[in-house]
C-alpha positions in Angstrom: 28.0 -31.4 -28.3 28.6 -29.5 -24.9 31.9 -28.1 -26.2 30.3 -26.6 -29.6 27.6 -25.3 -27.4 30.2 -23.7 -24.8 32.2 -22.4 -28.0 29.2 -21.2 -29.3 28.5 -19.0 -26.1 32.0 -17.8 -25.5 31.9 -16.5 -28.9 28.8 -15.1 -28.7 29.7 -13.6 -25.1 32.9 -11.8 -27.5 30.8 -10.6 -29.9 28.5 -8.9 -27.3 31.5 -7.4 -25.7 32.7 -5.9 -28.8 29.5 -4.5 -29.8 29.1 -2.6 -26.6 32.2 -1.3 -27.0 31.7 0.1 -30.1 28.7 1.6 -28.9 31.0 3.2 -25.7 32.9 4.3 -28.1 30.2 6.1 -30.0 29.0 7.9 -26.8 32.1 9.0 -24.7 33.5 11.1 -27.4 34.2 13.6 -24.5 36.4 11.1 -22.6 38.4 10.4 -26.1 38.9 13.7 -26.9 40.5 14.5 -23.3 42.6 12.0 -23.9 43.8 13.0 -27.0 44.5 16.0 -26.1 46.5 15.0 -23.5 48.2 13.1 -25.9 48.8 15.9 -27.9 50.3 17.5 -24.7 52.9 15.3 -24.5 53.7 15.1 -27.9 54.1 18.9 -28.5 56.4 19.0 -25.8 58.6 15.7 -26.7 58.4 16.9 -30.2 59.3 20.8 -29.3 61.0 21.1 -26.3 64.2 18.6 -26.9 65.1 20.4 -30.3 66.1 23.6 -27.9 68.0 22.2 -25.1 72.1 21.1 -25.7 72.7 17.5 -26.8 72.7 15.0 -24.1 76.2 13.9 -23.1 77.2 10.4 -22.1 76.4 10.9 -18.3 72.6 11.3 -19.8 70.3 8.8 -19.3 66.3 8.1 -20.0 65.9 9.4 -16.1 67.5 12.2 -16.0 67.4 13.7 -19.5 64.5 15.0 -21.7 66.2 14.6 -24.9 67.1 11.3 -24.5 63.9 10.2 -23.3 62.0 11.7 -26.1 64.2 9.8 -28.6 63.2 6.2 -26.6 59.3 7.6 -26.7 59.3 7.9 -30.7 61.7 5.9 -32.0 62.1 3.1 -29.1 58.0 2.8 -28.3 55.7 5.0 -30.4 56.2 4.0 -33.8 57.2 -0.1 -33.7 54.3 -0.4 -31.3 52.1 1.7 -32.7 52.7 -0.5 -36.0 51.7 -3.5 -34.1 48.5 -1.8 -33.1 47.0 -1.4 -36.7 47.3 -5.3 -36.9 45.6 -6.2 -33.4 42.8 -3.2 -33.5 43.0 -1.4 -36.8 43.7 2.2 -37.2 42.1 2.9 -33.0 45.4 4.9 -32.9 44.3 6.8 -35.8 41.1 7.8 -34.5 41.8 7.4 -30.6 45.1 8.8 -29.8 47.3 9.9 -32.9 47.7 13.8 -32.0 47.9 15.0 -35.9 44.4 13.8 -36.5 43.3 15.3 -33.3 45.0 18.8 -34.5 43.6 19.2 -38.2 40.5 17.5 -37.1 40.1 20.5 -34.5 41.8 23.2 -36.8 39.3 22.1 -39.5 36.3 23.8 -37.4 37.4 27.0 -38.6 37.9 26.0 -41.9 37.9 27.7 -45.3 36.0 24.9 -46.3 37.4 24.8 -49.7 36.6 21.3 -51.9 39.5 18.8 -51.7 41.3 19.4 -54.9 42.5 16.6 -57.4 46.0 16.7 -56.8 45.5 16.1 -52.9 42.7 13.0 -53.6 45.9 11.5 -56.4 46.4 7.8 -55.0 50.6 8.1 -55.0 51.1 10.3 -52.1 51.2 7.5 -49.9 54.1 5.9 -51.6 55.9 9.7 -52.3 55.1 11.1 -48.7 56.2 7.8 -47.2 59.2 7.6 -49.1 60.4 11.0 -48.6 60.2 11.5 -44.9 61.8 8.1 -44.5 64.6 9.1 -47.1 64.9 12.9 -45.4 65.0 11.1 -41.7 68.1 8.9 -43.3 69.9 11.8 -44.5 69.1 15.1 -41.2 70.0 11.3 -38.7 66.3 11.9 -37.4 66.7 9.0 -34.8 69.7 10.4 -33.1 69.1 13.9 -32.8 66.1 16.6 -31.7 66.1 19.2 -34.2 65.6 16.6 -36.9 62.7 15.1 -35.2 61.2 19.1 -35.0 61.4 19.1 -38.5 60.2 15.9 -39.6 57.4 15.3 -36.7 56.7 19.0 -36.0 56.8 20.1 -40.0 54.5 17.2 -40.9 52.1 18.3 -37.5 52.2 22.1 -39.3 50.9 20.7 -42.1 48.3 18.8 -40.8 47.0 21.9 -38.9 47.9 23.6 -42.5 45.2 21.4 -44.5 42.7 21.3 -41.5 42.5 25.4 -42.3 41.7 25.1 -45.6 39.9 22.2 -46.5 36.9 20.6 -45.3 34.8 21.1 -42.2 35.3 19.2 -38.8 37.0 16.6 -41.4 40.4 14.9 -41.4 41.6 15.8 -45.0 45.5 15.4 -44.2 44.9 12.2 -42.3 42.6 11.0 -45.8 45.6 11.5 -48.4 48.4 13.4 -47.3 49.7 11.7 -44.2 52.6 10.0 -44.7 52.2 6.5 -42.9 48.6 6.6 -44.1 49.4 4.0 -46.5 51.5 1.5 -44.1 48.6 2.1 -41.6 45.8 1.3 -44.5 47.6 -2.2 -45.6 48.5 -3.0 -41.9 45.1 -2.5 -40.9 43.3 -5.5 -43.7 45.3 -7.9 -41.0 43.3 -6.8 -37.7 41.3 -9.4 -36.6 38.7 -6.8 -35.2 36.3 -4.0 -37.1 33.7 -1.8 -37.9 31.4 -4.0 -40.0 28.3 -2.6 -41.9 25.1 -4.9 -41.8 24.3 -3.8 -45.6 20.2 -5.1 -45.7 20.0 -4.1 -42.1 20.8 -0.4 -43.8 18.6 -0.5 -46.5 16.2 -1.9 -44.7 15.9 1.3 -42.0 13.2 3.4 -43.0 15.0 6.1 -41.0 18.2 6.9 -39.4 18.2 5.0 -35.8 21.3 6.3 -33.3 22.9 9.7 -33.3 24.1 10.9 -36.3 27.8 11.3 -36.9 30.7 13.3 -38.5 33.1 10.2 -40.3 36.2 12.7 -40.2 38.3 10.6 -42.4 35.6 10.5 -45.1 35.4 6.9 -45.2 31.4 5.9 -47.2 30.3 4.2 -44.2 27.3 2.7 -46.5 29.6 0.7 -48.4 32.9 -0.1 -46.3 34.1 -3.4 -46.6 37.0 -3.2 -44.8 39.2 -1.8 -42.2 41.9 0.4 -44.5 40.5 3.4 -44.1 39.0 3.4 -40.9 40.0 5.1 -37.7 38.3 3.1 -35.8 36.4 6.3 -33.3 33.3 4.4 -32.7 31.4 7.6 -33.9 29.4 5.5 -36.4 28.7 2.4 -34.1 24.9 1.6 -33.9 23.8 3.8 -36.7 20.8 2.5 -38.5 21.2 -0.2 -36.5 23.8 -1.8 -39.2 26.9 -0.7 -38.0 28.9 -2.5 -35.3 32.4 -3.7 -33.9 33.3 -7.2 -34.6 35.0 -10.2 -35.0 36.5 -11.3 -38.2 39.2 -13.9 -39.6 43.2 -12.0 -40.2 42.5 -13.2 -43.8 38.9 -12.3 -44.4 40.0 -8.5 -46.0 42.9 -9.9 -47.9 41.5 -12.9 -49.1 38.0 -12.0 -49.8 37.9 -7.7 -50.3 41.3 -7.4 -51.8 40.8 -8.8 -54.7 37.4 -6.5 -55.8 39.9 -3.6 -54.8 43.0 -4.1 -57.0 45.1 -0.7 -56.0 48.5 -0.3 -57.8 49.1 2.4 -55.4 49.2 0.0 -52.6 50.9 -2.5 -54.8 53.6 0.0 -54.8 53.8 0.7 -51.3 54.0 -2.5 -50.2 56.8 -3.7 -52.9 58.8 -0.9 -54.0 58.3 0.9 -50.2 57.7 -1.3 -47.5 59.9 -4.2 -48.5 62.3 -2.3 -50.6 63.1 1.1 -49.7 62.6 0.7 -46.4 65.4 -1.9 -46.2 67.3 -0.2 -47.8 67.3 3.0 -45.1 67.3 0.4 -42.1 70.7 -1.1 -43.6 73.0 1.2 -45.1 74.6 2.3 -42.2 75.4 -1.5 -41.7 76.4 -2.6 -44.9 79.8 -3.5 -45.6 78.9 -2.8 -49.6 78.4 0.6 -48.2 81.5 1.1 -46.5 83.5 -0.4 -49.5 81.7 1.7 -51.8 83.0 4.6 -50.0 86.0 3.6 -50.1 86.6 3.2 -53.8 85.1 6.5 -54.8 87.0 8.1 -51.8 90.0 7.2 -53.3 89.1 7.7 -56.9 88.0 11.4 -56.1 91.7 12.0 -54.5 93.2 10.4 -57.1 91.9 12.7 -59.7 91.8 15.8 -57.4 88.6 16.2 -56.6 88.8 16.5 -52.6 85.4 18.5 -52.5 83.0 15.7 -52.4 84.7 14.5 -49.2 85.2 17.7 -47.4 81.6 19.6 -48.3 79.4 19.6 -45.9 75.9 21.0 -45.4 73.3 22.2 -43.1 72.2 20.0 -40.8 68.5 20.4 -42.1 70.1 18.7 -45.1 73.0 16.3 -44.2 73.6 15.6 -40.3 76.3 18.0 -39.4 77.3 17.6 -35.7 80.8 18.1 -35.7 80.9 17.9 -31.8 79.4 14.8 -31.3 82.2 13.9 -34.7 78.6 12.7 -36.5 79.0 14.5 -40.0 78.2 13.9 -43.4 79.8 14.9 -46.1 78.5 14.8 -50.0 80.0 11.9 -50.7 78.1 10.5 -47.8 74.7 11.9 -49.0 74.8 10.8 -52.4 76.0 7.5 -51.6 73.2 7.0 -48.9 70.6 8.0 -52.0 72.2 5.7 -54.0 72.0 3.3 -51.7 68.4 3.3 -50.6 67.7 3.9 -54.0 69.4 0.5 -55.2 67.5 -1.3 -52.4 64.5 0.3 -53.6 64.7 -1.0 -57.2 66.4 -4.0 -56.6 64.2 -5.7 -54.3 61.1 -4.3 -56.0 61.5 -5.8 -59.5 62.8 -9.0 -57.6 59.5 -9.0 -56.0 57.2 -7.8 -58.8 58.9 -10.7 -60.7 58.2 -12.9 -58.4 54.7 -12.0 -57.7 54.3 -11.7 -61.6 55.1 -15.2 -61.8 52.2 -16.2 -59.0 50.0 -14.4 -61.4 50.9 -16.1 -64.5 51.0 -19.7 -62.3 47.6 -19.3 -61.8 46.8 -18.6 -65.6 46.0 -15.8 -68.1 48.2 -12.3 -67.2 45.6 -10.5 -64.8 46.6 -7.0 -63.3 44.0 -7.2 -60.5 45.5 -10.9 -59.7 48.6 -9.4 -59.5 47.7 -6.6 -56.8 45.9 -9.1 -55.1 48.8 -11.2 -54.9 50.7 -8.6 -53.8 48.1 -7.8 -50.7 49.3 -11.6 -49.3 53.2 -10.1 -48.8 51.5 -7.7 -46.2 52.4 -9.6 -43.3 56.1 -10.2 -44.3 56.3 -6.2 -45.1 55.1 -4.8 -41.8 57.4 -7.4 -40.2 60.6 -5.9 -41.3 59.5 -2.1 -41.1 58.8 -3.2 -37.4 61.8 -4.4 -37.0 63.9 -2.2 -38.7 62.4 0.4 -36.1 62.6 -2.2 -33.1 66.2 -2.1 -33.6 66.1 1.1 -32.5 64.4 -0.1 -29.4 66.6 -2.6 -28.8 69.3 0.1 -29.2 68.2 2.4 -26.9 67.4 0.0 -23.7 71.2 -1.3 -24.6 72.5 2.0 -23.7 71.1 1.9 -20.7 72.7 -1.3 -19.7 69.5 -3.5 -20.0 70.0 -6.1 -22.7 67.1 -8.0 -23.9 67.3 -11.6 -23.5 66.7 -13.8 -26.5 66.5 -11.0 -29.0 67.9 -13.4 -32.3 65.4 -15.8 -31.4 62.9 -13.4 -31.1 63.3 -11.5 -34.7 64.1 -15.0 -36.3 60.3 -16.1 -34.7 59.0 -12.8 -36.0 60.1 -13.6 -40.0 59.4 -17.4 -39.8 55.9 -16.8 -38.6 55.2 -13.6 -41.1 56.7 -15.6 -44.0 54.2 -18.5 -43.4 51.5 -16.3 -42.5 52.3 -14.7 -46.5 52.3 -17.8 -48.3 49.2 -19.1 -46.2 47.1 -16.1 -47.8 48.9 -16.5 -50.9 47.5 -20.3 -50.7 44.0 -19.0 -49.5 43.8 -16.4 -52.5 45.2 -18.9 -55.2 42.2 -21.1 -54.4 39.8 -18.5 -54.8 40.7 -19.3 -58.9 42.3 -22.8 -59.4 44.1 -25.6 -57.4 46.5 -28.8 -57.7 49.5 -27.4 -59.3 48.9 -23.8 -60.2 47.8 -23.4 -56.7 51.3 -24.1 -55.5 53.3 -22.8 -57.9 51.5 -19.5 -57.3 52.5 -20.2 -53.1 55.6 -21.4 -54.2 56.3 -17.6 -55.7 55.2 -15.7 -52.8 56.7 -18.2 -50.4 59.9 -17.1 -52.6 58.9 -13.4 -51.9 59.0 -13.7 -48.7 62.8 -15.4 -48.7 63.8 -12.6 -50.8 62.6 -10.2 -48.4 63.8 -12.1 -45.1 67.3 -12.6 -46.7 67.9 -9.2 -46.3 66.8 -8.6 -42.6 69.7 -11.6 -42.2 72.1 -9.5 -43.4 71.6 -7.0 -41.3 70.6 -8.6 -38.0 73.1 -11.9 -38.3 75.4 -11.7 -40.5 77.0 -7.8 -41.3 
């Protein structure tokens, strides 16, 4: 009896603590915006300033050379970490520190104001815009070199500003649709065990707006949110109407109990197709033996017949990395083969998958699209564990160079994909109760659990075994 009592004070003690942090949130928006734009500071000049100094040489190190440092600050901290953040806190990056939404947010104050059109609102740009700045970094090498980052970071940061201008009013239009990890952030976020909740009768039962009123930049409906996708996370609507709070809630609650009145095919998409497929696929080609031998063959079938040009074209480095004096070039046959490549991955592991996942549906009875998104919403976990580790490798990389090897590394990434992969089939289980049970609950697990395998197998190839 004493323990339930002390559990039931430390838990209310939490939920106290959270609320008034929401509520700091809400009324320190001066402190937040200093430091976001201090973090836009240092971005601008990570992002900028590398692309016009000569490459780093071997003697250069993360202490004594910009370039070099930059390169560990995106590729080695920013993004992996910044991944883990959306499934501890939600999208706080988002609203707190992320330096595009600061800039289109602030550009949109002298905006045109123009209506957001159809085309910007259509639900594939997250899968398109993710796919093709992860398939244009492959090809322009944008973890190795600074002009590439200038033209993926810095182009995607002109655009931002671009849409702030024209659209919307003090609003976060580019950050809404266009950005292109807003989808990976979006699914990431349903896992965060912290949010902004909305006391719905608590609403409607305010006969008047109580707290200040706020500016939701990232148009979420505040009334009606359920969940944590679209949500920055700012704090600007905590306390309003005396309904809206930070708080607690279970990893599962959003994929087990909002998913499935939100069936997206979008999402379905980007979590099959882009997160588990195509984003293998760019992590591994560079590894893979299939690759190499791949090259190979056409290599010498091209000579055989002649045709030399594929292996001696080369272009831009804006299009192909073309850095003869570092002897890091690509030639067409290089390009194509990488498209081909990622492209394979991409549709490979994504009707594996959808097969898979199709056959959960149909374990659990009558064909049902919206079972088969939600479905799809339980390999979340298993997804965001190998884009963060295809980018930790990076990381790993990096402090390598610089003579510090990580201890226990194998062990580490094998943890990682044992726990995501049982973390997967445990929502799979949770959702395949929400209709049926005994046998058609399993063999609905069983199929994700299967997922998941087919997923992992692939980060063993490429961390273990090529």
């Amino acid at each position: 009896m004493a323990a339930s009592v002390s559990t039931d004070l430390r838990e209310a003690w939490i939920d106290q603590r959270l609320a008034e942090l929401g509520h700091w949130l809400q009324r320190h928006g001066g402190i937040i915006r200093s430091v976001q734009w201090a973090v836009v500071a240092v971005y601008l000049v990570l992002v900028a300033v590398p692309a016009f100094l000569p490459l780093p040489d071997r003697t250069a190190h993360l202490w004594n050379n910009l370039t070099v440092l930059a390169q560990f600050a995106f590729w080695g901290i920013w993004w992996p970490f910044v991944l883990v953040s959306m499934v501890l806190v939600g999208r706080a990056w988002c609203g707190v520190l992320c330096p595009e939404g600061t800039l289109t947010e602030f550009a949109s104050r002298w905006s045109l104001g123009r209506a957001v059109p159809r085309w910007i609102t259509w639900g594939g740009w997250p899968f398109i815009a993710f796919a093709g700045t992860t398939v244009y970094g492959q090809m322009v090498s944008v973890y190795g070199y600074p002009k590439p980052v200038l033209a993926v970071l810095g182009g995607s940061t002109v655009a931002a500003i671009a849409v702030g201008l024209v659209y919307g009013r003090n609003k976060r239009v580019w950050c809404r649709y266009l950005c292109p990890v807003n989808g990976v952030f979006a699914v990431l976020a349903k896992l965060a065990p912290v949010s902004f909740q909305v006391d719905r009768p608590a609403w409607a039962a305010s006969d008047k707006p109580q707290g200040a009123a706020f500016n939701c930049a990232p148009l979420v409906p505040v009334k009606t949110m359920r969940g944590a996708g679209a949500c920055h996370m700012c704090g600007r609507c905590s306390g309003y109407r005396g309904a809206v709070r930070l708080a607690r809630r279970s990893p599962a609650y959003e994929i087990v109990h909002v998913a499935g009145t939100e069936p997206s095919l979008e999402q379905t998409v980007l979590i099959l197709f882009g997160m588990m497929g195509l984003a293998a696929g760019a992590f591994q080609w560079s590894s893979s033996p299939w690759f190499i031998d791949a090259k190979q063959w056409l290599a010498t079938w091209f000579i055989d017949h002649g045709m030399v040009w594929p292996l001696e074209t080369t272009l831009p480095w804006f299009v192909l990395t073309n850095y003869p004096e570092h002897n890091d070039v690509m030639t067409l046959l290089d390009g194509g083969l990488l498209l081909a490549y990622i492209g394979a991955a991409t549709i490979v592991l994504g009707v594996g998958l959808s097969a898979l996942v199709a056959l959960a549906t149909r374990c659990l009875g009558p064909w049902s699209p919206s079972r088969f998104h939600h479905l799809t919403q339980t390999l979340i976990p298993i997804a965001g564990c190998g884009v963060f580790l295809g980018l930790s490798a990076l990381t790993v990389t990096f402090l390598r160079g610089e003579g510090l090897p990580l201890p226990y590394v194998a062990e580490m990434r094998a943890g990682l994909l044992i726990g995501a992969s049982l973390w997967s089939a445990w929502l799979a289980w949770q959702v395949a109760g929400l209709t049926t049970g005994g046998w058609r609950r399993a063999g609905a697990t069983a199929c994700i659990a299967a997922a998941a395998t087919l997923s992992v197998s692939g980060w063993v190839l490429l961390f273990w075994i090529w």
